[in-house]
C-alpha positions as CSV (number, residue, x, y, z in Angstrom):
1,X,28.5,-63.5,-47.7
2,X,27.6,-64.9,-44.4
3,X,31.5,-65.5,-43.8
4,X,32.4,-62.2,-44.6
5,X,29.6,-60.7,-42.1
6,X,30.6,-62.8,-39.6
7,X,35.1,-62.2,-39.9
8,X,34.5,-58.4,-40.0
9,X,31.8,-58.3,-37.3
10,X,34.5,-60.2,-35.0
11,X,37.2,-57.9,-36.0
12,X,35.6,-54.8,-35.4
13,X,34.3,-55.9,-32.6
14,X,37.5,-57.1,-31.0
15,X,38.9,-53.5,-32.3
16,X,36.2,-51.7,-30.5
17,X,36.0,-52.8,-27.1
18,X,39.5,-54.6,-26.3
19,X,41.2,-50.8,-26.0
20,X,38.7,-49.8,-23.4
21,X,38.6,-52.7,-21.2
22,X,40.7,-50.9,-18.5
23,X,39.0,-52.6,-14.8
24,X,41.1,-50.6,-12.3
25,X,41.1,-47.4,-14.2
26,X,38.7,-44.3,-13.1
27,X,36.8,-41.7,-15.0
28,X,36.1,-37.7,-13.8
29,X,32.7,-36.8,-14.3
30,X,31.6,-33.5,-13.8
31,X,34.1,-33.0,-10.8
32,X,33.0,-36.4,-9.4
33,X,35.2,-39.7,-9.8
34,X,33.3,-42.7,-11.1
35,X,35.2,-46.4,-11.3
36,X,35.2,-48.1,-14.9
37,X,33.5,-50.8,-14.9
38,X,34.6,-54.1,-15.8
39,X,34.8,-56.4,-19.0
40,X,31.1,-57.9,-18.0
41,X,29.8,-54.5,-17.2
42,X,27.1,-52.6,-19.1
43,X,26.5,-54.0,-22.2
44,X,23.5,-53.5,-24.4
45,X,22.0,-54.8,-27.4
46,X,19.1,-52.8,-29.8
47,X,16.9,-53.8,-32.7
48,X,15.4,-51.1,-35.1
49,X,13.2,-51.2,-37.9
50,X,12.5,-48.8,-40.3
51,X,13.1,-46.8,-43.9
52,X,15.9,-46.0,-45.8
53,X,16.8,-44.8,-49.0
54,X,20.3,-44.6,-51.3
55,X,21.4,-40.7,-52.0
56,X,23.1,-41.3,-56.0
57,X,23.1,-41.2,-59.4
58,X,19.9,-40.5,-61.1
59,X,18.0,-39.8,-57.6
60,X,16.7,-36.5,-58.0
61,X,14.7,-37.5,-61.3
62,X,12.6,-39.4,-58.9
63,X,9.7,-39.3,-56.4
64,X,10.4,-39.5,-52.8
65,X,8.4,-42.6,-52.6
66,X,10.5,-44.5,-55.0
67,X,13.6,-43.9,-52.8
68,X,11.9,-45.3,-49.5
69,X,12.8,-49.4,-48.8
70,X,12.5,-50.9,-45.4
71,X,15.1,-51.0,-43.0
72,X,15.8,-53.7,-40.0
73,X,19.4,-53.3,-37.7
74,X,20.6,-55.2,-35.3
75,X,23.3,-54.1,-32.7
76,X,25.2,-55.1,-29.6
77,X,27.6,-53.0,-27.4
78,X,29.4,-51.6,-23.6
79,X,29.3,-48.3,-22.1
80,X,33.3,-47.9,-21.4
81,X,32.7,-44.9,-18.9
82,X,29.8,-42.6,-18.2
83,X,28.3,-40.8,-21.5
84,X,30.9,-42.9,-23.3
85,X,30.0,-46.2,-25.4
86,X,31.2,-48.1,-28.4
87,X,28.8,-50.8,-30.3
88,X,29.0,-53.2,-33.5
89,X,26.0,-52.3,-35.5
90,X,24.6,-54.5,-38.6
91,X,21.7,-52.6,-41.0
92,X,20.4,-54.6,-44.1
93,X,17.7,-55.1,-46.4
94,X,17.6,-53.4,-49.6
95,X,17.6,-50.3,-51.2
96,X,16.7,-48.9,-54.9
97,X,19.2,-47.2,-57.7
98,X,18.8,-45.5,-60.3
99,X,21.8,-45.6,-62.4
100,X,19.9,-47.1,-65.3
101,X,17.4,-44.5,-65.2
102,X,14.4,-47.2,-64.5
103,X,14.3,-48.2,-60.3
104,X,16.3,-51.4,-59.2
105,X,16.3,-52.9,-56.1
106,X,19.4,-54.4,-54.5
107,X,20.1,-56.4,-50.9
108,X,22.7,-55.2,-48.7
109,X,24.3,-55.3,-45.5
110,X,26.7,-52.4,-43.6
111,X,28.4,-53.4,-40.8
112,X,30.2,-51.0,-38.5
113,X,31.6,-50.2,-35.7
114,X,30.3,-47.3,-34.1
115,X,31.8,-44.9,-31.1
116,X,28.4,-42.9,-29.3
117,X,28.6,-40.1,-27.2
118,X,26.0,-39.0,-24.2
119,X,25.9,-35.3,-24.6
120,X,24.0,-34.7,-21.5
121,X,26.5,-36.8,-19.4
122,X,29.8,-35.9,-21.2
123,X,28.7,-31.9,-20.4
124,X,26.4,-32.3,-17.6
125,X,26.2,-35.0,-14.5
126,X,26.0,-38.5,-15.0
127,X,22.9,-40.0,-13.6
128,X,22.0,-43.5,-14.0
129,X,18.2,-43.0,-14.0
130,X,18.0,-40.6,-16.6
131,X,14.7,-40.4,-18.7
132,X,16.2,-39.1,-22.0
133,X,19.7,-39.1,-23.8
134,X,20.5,-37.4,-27.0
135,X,24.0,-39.7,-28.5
136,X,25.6,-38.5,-31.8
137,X,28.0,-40.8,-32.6
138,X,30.5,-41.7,-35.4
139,X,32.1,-44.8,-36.7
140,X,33.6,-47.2,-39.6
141,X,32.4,-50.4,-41.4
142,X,32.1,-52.5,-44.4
143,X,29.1,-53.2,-46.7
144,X,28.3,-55.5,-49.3
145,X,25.5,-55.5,-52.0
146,X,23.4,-58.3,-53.4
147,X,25.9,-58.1,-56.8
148,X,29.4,-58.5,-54.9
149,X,30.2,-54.8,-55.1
150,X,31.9,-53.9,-52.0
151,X,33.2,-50.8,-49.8
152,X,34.2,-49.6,-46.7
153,X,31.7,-47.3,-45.1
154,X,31.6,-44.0,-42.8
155,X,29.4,-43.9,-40.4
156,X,27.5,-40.9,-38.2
157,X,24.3,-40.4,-36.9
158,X,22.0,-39.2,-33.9
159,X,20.1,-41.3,-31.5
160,X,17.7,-40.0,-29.6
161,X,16.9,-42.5,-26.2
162,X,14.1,-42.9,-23.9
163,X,14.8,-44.7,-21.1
164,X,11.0,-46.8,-19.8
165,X,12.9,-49.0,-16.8
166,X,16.1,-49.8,-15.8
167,X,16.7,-52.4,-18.5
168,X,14.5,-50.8,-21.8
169,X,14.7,-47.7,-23.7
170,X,12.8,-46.8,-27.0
171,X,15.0,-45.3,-29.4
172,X,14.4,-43.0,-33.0
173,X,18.0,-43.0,-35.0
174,X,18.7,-40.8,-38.0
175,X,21.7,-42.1,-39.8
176,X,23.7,-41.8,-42.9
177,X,26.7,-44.1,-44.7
178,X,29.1,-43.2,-46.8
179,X,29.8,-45.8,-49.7
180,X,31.9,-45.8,-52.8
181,X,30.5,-44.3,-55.8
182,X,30.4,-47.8,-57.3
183,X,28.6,-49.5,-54.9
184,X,25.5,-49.6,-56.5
185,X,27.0,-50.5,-59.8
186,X,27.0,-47.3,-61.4
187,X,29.9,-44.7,-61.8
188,X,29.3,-40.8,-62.2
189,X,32.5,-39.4,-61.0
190,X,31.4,-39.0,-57.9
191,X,33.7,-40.3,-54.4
192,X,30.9,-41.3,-53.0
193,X,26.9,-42.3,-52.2
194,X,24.9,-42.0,-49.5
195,X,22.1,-44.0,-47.8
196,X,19.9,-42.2,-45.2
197,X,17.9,-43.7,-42.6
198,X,15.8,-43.8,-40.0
199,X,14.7,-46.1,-37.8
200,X,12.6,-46.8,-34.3
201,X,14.0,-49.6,-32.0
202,X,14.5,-50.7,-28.4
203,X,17.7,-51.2,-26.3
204,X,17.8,-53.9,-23.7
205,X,20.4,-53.2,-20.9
206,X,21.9,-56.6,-19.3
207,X,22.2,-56.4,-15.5
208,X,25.6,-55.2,-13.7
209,X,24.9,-52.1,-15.4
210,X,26.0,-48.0,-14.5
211,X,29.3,-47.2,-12.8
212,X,29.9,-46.4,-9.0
213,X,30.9,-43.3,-7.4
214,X,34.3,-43.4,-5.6
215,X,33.8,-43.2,-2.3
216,X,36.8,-40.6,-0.9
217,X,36.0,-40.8,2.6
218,X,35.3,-44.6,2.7
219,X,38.7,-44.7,1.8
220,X,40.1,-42.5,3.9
221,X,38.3,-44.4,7.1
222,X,39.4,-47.5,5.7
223,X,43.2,-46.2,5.6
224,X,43.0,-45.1,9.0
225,X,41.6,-48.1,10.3
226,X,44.3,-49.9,8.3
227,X,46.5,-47.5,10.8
228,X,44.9,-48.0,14.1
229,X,45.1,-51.8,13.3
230,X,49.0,-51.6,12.7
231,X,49.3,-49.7,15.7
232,X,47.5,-52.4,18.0
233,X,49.7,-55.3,16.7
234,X,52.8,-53.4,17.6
235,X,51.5,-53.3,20.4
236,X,50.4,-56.8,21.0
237,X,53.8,-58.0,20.1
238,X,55.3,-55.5,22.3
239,X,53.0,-57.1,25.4
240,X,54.0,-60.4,24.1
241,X,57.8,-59.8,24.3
242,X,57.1,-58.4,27.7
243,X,55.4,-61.6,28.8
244,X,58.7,-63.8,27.5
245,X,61.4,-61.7,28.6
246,X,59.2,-61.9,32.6
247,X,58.5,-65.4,32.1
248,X,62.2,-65.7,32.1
249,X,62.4,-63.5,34.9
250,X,60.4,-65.7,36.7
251,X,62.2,-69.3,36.1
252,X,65.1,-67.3,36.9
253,X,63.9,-66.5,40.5
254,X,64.0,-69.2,43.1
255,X,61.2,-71.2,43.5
256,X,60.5,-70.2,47.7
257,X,60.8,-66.7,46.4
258,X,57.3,-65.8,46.5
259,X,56.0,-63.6,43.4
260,X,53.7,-61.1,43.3
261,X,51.3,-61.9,39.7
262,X,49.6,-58.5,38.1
263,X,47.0,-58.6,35.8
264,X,47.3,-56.3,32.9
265,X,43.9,-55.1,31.3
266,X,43.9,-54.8,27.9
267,X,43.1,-50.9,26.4
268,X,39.7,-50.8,24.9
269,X,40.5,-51.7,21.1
270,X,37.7,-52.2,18.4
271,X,37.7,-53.2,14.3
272,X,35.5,-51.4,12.0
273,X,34.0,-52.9,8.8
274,X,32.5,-50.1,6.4
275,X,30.0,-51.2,4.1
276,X,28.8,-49.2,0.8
277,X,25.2,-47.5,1.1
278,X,22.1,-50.5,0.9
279,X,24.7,-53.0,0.9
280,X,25.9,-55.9,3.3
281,X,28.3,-57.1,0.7
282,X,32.1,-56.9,2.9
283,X,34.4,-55.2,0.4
284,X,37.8,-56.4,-0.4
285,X,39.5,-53.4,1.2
286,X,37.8,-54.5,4.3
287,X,39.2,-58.1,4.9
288,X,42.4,-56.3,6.6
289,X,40.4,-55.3,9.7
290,X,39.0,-58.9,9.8
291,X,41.5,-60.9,9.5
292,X,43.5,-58.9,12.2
293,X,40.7,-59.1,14.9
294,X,40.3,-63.4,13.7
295,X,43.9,-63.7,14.7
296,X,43.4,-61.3,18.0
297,X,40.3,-63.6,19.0
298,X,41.8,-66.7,18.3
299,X,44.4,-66.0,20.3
300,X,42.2,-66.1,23.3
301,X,40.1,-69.1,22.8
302,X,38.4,-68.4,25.8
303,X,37.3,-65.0,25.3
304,X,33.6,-64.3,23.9
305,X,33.3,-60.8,21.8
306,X,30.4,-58.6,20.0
307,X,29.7,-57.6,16.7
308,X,27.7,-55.1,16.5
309,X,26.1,-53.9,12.7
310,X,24.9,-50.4,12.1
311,X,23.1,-48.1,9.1
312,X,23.2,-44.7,8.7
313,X,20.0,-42.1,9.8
314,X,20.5,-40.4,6.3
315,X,18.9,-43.2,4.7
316,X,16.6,-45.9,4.8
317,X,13.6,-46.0,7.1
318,X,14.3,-47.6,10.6
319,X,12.3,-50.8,9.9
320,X,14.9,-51.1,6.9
321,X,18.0,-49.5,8.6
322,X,17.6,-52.6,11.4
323,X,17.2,-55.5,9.2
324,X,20.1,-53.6,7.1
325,X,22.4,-53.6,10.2
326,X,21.7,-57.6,10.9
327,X,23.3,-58.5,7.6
328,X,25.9,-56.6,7.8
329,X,26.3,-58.3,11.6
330,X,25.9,-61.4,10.3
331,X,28.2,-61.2,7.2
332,X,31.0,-59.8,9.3
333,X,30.6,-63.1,11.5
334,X,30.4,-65.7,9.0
335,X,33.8,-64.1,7.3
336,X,35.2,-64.7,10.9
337,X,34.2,-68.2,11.0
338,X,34.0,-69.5,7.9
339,X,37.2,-67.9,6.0
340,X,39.4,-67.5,9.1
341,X,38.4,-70.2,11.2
342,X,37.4,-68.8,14.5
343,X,34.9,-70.3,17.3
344,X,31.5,-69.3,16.2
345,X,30.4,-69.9,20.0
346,X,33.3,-67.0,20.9
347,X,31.3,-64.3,18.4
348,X,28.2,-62.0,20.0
349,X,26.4,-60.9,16.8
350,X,24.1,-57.6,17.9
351,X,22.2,-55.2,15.3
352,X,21.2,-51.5,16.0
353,X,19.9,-50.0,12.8
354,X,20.4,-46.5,12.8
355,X,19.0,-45.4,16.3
356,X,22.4,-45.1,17.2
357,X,25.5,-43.1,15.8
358,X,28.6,-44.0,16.6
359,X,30.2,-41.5,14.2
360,X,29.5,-37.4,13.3
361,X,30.1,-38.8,9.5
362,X,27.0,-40.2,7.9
363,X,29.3,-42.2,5.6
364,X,30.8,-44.2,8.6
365,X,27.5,-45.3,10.5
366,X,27.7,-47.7,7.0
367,X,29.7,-50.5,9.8
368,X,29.6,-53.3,11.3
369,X,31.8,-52.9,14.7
370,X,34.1,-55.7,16.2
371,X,34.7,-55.5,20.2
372,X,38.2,-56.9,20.5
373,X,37.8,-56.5,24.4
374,X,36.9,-60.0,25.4
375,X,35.0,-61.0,28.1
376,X,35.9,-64.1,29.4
């Protein structure tokens, strides 16, 4: 029995979440864009204890109490997208039959694979923090009684959640299986049996769980930075061919010729590094801007430039906003140094909070700001 369990519990289990696991894929929610979290992401397991009781042959020449056995489950699965969710569920014990007339009681297990539906974020908004979630869901599995009789199983049932924290919600499930007329070895003619439960359990949430918001505008900046960076080097290696093709010039001129040197002064040029909201963490879509203003520093060994990090007002008290604004200072910096190799005694590092806004969009103050205009 226990090799059985343990080959269909890996199959289904493969079945369920393998289609799903789609990391670059997003998800519309409630005219919002959400991105899908990856293979690691929000996975759950619950435990549930209870009573059930086998709908059959001979049942309704019995009291209700005589149908009643104990119930324990045990289940592990992933939200896939918001209000969406597959699991692998196992439900033993033992339940009683009647098709001798007197009550028998016989050990089972059903194991199934079960797809679970958030009503109130599949038709309403998602939200992360929510205190209660009704999830219907349906599913497919195998079961196996204490005599060898076996069948495949249909699954549905209604779970009704209460979230208490971030990681814990009590949950009351009302379920039913479908089993093969045989399964509790008596036939009547019937397709099939029924056994009902209900149960009361808990869900434990691991962490790197929920799904984030795709930021448009973040984007967007980032794009246009991306632009305004391409533009500069352009531009650099325009100065730089201007620089050879005078050098030339200038070895071409006799030496008692005497030579009048300009000094060109750079336009003012900055890099931007946007952050997401609370975080100092520098995003991959970010390491463009960085790497373009490590080669523009390097480049001029003698220079010294400022970094200056930033919150936004919208959020966060001030206290918060300035210690916020440091890391992200600080994180820009040691990127510059420690991934792309530039002089830590050439780099500034400055931190303003949010008592100042460099930009009308609340979503850009989220920066850390590179001053490409050295001063040597």
């Amino acid at each position: 029995m226990k090799r059985n369990f343990t080959l269909v519990g890996a199959l289904a289990l493969a079945f369920s979440v393998l289609p799903f696991n789609s990391a670059n894929a997003q998800c519309k929610e409630d005219n919002n864009t959400f991105l899908t979290n990856r293979f690691f992401d929000n996975w759950f397991i619950s435990g549930g204890v209870g009573a059930q009781g086998l709908i059959g042959e001979g049942t309704y020449r019995h009291s209700f109490k005589d149908h009643v056995t104990p119930a324990v489950s045990l289940s592990v699965g992933k939200y896939v997208a918001p209000g969406w969710a597959v699991r692998l569920k196992g439900d033993s014990w033992k339940v009683n039959t009647f098709g001798t007339g007197a009550k028998e009681s016989m050990n089972f297990f059903n194991i199934h694979t079960d797809f679970m539906a958030d009503l109130m974020s599949v038709f309403g908004t998602y939200k992360e923090d929510r205190i209660y979630q009704l999830m219907p869901y349906i599913g497919v599995g195998f079961a196996r009684a204490q005599s060898g009789h076996k069948s495949f199983t249909a699954n549905a049932g209604l779970i009704n959640s209460f979230n208490v924290s971030k990681s814990v919600s009590i949950n009351l499930e009302l379920a039913i299986a479908a089993v093969s007329d045989d399964f509790n070895k008596s036939v009547y003619g019937k397709k099939y049996d029924g056994i009902v439960s209900a149960e009361v359990g808990a869900t434990y949430y691991f962490k790197r769980r929920g799904f984030r918001k795709y930021d448009a505008e973040a984007v967007a900046r980032a794009k246009s930075l991306n632009e305004e960076v391409n533009s500069l080097r352009g531009e650099l290696n325009n100065k730089n061919n201007e620089i050879d093709r005078l050098n030339k010039e200038l070895a071409a001129k006799p030496k008692t010729e005497t030579i009048e040197v300009v000094k060109e002064v750079n336009a003012q040029s900055y890099a931007s590094v946007l952050f997401a909201i609370n975080s100092s963490v520098v995003k991959a879509d970010q390491m463009l801007n960085i790497a373009t203003a490590a080669e523009i520093i390097k480049n001029n060994p003698n220079g010294k430039y400022l970094i200056t990090g930033y919150a936004d007002k919208a959020t966060g008290t001030a206290d918060y906003n300035l210690k916020l604004s440091e890391r992200r200072a600080n994180a820009v910096a040691n990127i510059l140094v420690n991934k792309f190799g530039v002089n830590k005694d050439q780099l500034e590092v400055r931190w303003d909070g949010s008592n100042q806004q460099m930009f009308d969009n609340n979503v850009w103050n989220r920066v850390a700001i590179i001053n490409l205009n050295a001063n040597n």
